[in-house]
C-alpha positions in Angstrom: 24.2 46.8 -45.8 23.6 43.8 -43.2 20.7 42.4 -41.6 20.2 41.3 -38.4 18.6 37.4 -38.4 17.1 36.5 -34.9 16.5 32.8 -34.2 14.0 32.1 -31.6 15.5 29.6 -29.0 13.9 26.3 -28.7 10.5 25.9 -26.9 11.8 23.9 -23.1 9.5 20.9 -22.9 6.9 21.7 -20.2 7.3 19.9 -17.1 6.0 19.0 -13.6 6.7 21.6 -10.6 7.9 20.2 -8.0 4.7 21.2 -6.2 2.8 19.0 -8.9 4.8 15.7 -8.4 4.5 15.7 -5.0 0.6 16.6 -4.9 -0.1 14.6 -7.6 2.1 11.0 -6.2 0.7 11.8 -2.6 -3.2 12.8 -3.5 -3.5 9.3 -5.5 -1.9 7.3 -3.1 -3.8 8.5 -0.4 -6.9 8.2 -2.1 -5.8 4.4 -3.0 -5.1 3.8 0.6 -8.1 5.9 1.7 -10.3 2.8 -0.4 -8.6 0.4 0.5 -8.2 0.7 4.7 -11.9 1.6 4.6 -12.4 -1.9 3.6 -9.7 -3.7 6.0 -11.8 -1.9 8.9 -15.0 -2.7 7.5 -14.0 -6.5 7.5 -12.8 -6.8 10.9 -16.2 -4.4 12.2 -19.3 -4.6 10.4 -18.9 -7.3 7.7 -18.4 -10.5 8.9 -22.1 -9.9 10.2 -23.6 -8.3 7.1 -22.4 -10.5 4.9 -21.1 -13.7 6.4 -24.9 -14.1 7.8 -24.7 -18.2 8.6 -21.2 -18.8 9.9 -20.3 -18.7 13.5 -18.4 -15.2 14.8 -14.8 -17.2 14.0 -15.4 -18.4 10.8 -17.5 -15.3 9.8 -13.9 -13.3 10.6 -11.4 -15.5 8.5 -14.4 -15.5 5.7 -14.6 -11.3 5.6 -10.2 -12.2 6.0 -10.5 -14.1 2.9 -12.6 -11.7 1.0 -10.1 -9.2 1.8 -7.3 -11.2 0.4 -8.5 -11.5 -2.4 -7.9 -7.7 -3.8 -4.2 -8.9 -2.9 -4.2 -11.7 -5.6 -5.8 -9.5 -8.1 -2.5 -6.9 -7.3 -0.2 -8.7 -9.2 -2.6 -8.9 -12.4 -3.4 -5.0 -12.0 0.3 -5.1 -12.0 1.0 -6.6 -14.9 -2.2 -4.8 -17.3 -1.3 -1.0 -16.0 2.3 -2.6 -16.2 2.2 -2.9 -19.4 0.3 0.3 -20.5 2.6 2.3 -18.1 6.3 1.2 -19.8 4.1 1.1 -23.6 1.7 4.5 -23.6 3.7 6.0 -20.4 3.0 7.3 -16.8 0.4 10.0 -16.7 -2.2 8.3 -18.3 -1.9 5.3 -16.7 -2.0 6.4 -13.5 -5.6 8.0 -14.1 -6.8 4.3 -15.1 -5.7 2.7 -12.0 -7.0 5.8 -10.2 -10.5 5.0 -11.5 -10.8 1.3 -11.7 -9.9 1.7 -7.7 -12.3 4.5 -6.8 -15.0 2.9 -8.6 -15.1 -0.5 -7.3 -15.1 1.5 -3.9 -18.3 3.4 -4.5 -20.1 0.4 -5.9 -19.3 -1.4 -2.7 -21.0 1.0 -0.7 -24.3 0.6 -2.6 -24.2 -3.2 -2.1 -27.3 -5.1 -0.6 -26.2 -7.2 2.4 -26.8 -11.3 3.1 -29.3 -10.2 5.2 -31.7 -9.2 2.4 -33.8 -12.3 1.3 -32.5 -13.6 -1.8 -29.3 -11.5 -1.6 -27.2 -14.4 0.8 -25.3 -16.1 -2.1 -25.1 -12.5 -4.3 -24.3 -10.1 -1.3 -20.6 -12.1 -0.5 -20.1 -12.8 -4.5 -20.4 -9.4 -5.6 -18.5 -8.1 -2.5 -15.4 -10.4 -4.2 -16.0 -9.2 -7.6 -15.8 -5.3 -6.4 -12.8 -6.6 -4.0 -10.5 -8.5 -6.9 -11.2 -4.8 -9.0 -10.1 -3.1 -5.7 -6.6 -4.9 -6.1 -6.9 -4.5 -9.8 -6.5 -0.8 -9.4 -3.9 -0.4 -6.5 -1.5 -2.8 -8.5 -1.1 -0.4 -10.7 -1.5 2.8 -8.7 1.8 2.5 -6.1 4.3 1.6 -8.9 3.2 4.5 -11.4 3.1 6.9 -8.3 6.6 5.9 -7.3 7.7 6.2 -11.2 5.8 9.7 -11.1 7.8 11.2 -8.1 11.3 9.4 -8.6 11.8 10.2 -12.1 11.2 13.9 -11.9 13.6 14.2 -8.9 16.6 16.3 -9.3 20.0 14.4 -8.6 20.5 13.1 -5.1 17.0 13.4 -3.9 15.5 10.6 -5.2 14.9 8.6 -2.1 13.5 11.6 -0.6 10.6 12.3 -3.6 9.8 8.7 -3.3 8.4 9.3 0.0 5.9 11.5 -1.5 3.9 8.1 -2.3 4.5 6.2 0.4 3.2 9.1 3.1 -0.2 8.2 0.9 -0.4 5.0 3.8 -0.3 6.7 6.7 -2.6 9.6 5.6 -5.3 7.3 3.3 -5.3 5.5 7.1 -5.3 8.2 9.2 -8.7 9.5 7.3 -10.8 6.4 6.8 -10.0 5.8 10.5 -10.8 8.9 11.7 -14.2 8.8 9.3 -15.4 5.5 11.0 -14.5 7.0 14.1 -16.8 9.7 13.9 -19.6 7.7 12.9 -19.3 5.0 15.3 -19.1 8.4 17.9 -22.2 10.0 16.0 -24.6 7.1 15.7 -25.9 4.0 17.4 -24.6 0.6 16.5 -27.7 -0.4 15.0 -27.7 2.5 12.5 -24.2 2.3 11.5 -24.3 -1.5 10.7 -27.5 -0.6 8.5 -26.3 2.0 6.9 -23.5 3.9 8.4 -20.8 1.8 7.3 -21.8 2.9 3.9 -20.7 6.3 4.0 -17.1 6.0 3.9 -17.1 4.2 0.5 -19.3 6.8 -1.1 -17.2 9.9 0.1 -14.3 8.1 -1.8 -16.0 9.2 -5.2 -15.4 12.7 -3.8 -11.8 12.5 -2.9 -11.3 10.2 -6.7 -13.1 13.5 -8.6 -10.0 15.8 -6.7 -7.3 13.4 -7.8 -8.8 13.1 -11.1 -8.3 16.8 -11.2 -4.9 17.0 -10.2 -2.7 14.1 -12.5 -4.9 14.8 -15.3 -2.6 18.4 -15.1 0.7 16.1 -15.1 3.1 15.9 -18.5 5.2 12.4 -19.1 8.6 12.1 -16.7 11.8 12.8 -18.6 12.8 9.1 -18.3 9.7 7.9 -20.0 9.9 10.7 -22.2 13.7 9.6 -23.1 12.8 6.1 -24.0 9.7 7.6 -26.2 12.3 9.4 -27.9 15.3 6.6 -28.4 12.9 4.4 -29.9 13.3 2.2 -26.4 9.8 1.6 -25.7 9.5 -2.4 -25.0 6.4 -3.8 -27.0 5.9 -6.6 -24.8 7.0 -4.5 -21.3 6.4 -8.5 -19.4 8.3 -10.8 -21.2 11.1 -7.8 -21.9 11.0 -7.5 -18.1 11.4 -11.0 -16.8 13.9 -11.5 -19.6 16.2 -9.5 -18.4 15.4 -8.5 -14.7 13.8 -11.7 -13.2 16.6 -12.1 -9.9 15.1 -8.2 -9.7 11.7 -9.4 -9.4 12.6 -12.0 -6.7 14.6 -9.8 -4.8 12.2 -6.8 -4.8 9.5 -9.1 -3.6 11.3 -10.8 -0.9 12.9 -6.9 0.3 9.0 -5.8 0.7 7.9 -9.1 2.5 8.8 -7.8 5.8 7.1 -4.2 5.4 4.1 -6.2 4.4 3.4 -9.2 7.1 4.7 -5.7 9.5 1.9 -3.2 8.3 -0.8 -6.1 7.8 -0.5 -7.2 11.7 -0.3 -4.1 13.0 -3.5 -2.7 11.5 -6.1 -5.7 10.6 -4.3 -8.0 13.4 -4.2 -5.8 16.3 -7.9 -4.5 15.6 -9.0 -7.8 15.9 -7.1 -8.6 18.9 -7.6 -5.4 20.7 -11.3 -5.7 20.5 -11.7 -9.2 21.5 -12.7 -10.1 25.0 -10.6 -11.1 27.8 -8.9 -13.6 27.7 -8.7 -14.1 24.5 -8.3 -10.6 23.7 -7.5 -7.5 25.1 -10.9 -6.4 25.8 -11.1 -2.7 24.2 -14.0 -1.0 22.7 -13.8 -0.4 19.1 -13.6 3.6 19.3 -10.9 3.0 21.8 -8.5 1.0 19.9 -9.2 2.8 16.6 -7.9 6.0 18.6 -4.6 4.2 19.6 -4.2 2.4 15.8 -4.5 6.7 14.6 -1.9 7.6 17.3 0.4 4.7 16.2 -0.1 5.8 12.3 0.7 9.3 13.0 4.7 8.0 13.9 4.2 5.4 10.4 3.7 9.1 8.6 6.7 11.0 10.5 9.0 8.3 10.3 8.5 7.9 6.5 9.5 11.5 5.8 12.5 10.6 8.5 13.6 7.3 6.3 13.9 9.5 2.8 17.3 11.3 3.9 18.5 8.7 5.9 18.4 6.2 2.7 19.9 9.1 0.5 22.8 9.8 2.9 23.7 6.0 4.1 22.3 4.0 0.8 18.8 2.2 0.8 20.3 -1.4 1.1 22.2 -0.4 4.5 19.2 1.4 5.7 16.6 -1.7 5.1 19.2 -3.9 6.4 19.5 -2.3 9.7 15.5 -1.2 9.8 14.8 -5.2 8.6 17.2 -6.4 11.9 14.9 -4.4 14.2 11.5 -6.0 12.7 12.8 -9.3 13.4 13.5 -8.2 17.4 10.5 -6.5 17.5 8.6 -9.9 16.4 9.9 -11.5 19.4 8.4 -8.8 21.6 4.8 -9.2 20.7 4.0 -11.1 24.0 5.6 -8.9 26.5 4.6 -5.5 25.2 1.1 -7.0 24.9 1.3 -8.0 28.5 2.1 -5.2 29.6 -1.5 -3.1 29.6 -2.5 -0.1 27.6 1.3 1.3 28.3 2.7 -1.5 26.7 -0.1 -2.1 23.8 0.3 1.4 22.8 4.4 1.1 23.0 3.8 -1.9 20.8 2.0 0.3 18.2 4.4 2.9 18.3 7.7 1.2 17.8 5.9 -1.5 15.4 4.9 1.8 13.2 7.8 3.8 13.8 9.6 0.5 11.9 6.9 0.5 9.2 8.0 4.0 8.3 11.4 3.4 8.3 11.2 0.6 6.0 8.1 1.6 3.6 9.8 5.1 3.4 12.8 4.3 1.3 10.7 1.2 -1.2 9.2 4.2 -3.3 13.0 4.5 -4.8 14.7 1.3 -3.8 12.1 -0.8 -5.9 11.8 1.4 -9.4 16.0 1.9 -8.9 16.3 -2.2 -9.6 14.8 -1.8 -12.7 15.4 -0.6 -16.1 13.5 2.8 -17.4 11.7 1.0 -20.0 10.4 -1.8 -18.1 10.2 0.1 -15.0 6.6 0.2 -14.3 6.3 -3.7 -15.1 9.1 -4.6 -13.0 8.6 -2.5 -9.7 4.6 -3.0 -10.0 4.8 -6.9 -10.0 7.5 -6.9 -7.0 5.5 -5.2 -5.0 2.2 -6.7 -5.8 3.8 -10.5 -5.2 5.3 -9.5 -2.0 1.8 -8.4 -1.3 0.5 -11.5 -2.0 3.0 -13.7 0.0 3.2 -10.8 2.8 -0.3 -9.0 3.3 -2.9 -11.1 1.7 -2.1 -14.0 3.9 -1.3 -12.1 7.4 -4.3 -11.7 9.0 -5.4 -14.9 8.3 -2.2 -16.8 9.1 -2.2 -14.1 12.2 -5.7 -14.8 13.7 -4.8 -18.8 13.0 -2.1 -19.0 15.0 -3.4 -16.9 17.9 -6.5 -19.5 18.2 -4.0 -22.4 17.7 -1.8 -20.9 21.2 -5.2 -20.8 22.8 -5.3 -16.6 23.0 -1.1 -16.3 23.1 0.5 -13.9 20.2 3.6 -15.6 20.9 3.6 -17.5 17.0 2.4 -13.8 15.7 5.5 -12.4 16.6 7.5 -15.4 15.5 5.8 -15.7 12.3 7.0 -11.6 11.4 10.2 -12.5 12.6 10.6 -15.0 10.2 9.6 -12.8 7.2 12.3 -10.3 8.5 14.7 -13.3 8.1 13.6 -13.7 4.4 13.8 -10.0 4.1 16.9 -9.8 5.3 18.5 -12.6 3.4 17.0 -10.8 -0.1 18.6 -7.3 0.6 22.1 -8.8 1.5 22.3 -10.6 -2.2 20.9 -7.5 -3.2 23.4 -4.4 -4.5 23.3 -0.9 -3.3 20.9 1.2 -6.3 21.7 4.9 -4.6 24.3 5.6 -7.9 22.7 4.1 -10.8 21.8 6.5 -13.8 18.0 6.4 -13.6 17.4 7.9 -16.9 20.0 5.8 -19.8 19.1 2.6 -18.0 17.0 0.3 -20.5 16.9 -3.0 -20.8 
């Protein structure tokens, strides 16, 4: 007599839908991006009055400038700290800290008393800095884990098109604060929003931070992290591993994100300032008016982002950045003309200048993480991006607004200045090697 044994088949481990990893890389980014544009607008309309109370208008602007660079030198330290916990403890749970430490610092700058309150003038600007540097501490962890999040649970071939997923968080995190200040500035008198209108938009932030909570809180580890858990691969000092054995990745990575950078940083903090200046100096448009050309222009950043994912997996991301990086640099030495050339020209300037951001931020969310090994993966692509952000965004609209005052109105040395950086770009992702076939998964360091 026989009997029949059944063996019940291994349990699959669980994993993320493909519905999940793009939700949950696009939600936090655009809730990063969401914080962190609501500030950039904030410090070119409302802030260098409420908190910049005893400078002149000038030095008022480069101070609220200033302020906002600083969340760009605090990028490279968030990436390092959620660096370090994202290659040691993994992705999911790292991704909620950096999700929090940004959405918090965001709420707590809308309940901030103003230099205008007695006995708040030295406090007011200090604490605006301390909730600013946390800002940065957050999104120099957020992009990298994000990229991480959608790239390595990509099926074959489609990596450069999941990394999009992140990077459409720009546009849209943009599109909404924009759109938010908008309203209000439509909806209320000047006076009300610069006493408490401006406020708003960093409060509704804790809404959108409860919804992303929500949503990667649902997320399982990627099968690459999950791989090097396994092996016994996990780096115990992710930083030293990482610049140990990847450091030329490190300089390349920041140099090939320079360009998208000083791009992004003049077209949206830059041009707000110079399209709501007076004549001559400026181009004399109401705020309302050049926000609604800025959402316009954004709207082509967000198409042309999806548009860059295929194109990078069919022709290789070095070839695409290299030809995308060539038309930045012509586009630089346009600035004057297109300016010149009214509201036809301004608004062709904003639609070719974001049409290029797309096509060169698109393809970064897998063209960065690809230089790097699995297990230092997060450390590597978090601290490329964060230095290029430093050399690239935190200095552009000061350098920007400089050199327009130095040409005496002129954005002639604007457009020079992004040419250059294309340049550097350029010269990074020619030493660089194409990372389209590299096995994502075996790669440690």
């Amino acid at each position: 007599m026989s009997s029949t044994v059944s063996v019940t088949p291994p349990t699959p481990a669980p994993a993320n839908t493909r519905g999940r990893v793009i939700l949950a890389s696009l939600i936090g980014t655009s809730i990063e991006f969401y914080d962190f544009y609501v500030y950039a607008t904030a410090a070119v309309l409302v802030f260098p009055s409420l908190f910049f109370t005893n400078e002149d208008p000038t030095t008022a602007l480069l101070a609220s400038f200033a302020v906002f660079g600083v969340a760009f030198i605090a990028r490279p330290i968030g990436s390092i700290v959620f660096g370090h916990f994202g290659d040691r403890i993994g992705r999911k749970g790292t991704l909620v800290g950096s999700l929090l430490t940004m959405g918090i610092a965001t709420v707590l700058i809308g309940c901030l008393p103003t230099a205008q309150v007695p006995g708040w003038e030295f406090w007011a600007p200090f604490l605006l800095v301390v909730m600013r540097f946390c800002q940065g501490l957050g999104l120099g962890g957020e992009w990298s884990g994000a990229a991480l999040l959608a790239t390595e649970n990509a099926p074959a071939g489609k990596r450069a098109i999941y990394g999009t997923f992140p990077q459409l968080g720009a546009p849209i995190g943009f599109i909404v604060a924009n759109v938010l200040f908008l309203i209000l500035n439509l909806s209320m008198s000047a006076e009300a929003f610069a006493a408490w209108g401006w406020r708003l938009p960093f409060l509704l932030s804790a809404v959108l931070v409860i919804v992303g909570l929500y949503v990667r809180l649902k997320l399982v580890e990627t099968p690459a992290f999950q791989k090097v858990v396994d092996t016994g691969e996990v780096a115990k000092l992710p930083l030293a591993r990482v610049f140990r054995s990847s450091w030329r990745q490190i300089v390349l990575g920041t140099f090939i994100m320079l360009a998208t950078y000083v791009l992004f940083y003049l077209m949206t903090a830059f041009t707000l300032t110079y399209g709501t200046t007076a004549k001559p100096a400026g181009l004399g448009y109401t705020r309302n008016e050049f926000l609604i050309m800025l959402i316009v222009g954004v709207v082509f950043f967000g198409v042309f982002t999806l548009v860059a994912g295929p194109l990078a997996e069919r022709f290789g991301r070095r070839k695409t950045l290299i030809w995308v990086t060539i038309g930045i640099i012509v586009f630089g030495l346009l600035f004057v003309p297109l300016f010149a050339g009214g509201t036809v020209g301004t608004m062709a300037l904003l639609i070719v200048g974001f049409t290029l951001m797309g096509l060169t931020f698109g393809p970064m969310g897998a063209e960065l993480p690809e230089l790097f090994p699995t297990n230092v993966r997060y450390t590597g692509s978090a601290i490329s991006y964060n230095l290029s952000s430093v050399l690239g965004a935190a200095v552009a609209p000061t350098i920007a607004v400089w050199l327009w005052t130095m040409a005496g109105g002129s954005t002639v040395w604007v457009g020079v200045y992004l040419s250059v950086a294309g340049v550097l770009t350029l010269i990074a992702l020619l030493l660089s090697k194409e990372t389209r076939d590299i096995d994502f998964t075996d790669n440690v360091s």
